[in-house]
C-alpha positions in Angstrom: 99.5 100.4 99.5 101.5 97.3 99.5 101.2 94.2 101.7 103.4 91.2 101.1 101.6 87.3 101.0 102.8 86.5 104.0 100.9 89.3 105.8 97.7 87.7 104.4 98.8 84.3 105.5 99.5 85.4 109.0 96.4 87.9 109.5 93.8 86.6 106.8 91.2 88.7 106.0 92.1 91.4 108.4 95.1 92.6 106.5 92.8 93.0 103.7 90.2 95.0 105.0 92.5 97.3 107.1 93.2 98.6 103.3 90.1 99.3 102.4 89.2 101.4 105.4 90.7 104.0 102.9 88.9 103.6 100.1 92.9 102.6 98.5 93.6 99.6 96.3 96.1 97.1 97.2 99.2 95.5 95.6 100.0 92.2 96.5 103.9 91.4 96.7 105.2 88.0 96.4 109.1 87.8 97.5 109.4 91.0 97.1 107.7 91.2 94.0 104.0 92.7 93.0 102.0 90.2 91.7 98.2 90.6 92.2 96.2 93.8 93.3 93.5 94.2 95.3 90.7 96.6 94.6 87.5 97.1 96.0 84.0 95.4 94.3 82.3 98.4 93.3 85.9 99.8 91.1 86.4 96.4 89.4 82.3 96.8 88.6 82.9 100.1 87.3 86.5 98.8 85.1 84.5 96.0 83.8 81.3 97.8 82.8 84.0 100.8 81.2 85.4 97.4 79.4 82.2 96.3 78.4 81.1 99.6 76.3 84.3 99.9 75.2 83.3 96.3 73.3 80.3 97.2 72.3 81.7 100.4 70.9 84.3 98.5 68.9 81.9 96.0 67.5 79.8 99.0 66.5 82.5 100.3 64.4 83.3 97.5 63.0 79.9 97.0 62.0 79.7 100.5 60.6 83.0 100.1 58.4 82.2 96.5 57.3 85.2 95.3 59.3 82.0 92.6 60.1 80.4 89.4 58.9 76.4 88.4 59.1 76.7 85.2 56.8 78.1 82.1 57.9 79.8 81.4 54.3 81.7 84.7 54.5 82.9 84.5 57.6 84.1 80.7 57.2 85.8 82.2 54.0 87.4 84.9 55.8 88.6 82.6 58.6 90.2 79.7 55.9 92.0 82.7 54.8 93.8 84.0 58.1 
C-alpha cells in the first residue's frame, strides 16, 4: 500500500495505523515518489535479528578461513596496507 506525505500531514497517526489493520507494510511517497516504508515493529525485529546472524555467520567464516586478525600488530599491518 501506498500513502503519499501529505496524507500523514493531514491525518497523522491515523493514516498510519489504518495500514496496519492488515497486517501490510507501507510505502511512503514523496511528490510522487517512494521514499521511506513503513513496516510494522515486530518485521523490522525479525529483519534485524535475520541481519544480525547473518553477521555473526560471516565473522564465523572469516574466522574459520583466516580472513581474521586476533593481534593488534597484524591487523595495524594489514590496515597500513589497504
Amino acid at each position: 500500500m501506498e500513502i503519499t506525505a501529505n496524507e500523514i500531514k493531514t491525518k497523522g497517526i491515523s493514516a498510519i495505523d489504518g495500514i496496519f489493520m492488515g497486517g501490510d507494510d507501507a510505502v511512503i511517497t514523496v511528490k510522487g515518489k517512494k521514499k521511506f516504508v513503513i513496516i510494522p515493529i515486530e518485521k523490522y525485529n525479525k529483519i534485524r535479528e535475520l541481519e544480525l546472524e547473518l553477521a555473526v555467520r560471516e565473522v564465523k567464516d572469516d574466522i574459520a578461513t583466516g580472513r581474521s586478525y586476533t593481534g593488534v600488530k597484524k591487523h595495524l599491518k594489514k590496515v597500513a596496507n589497504v
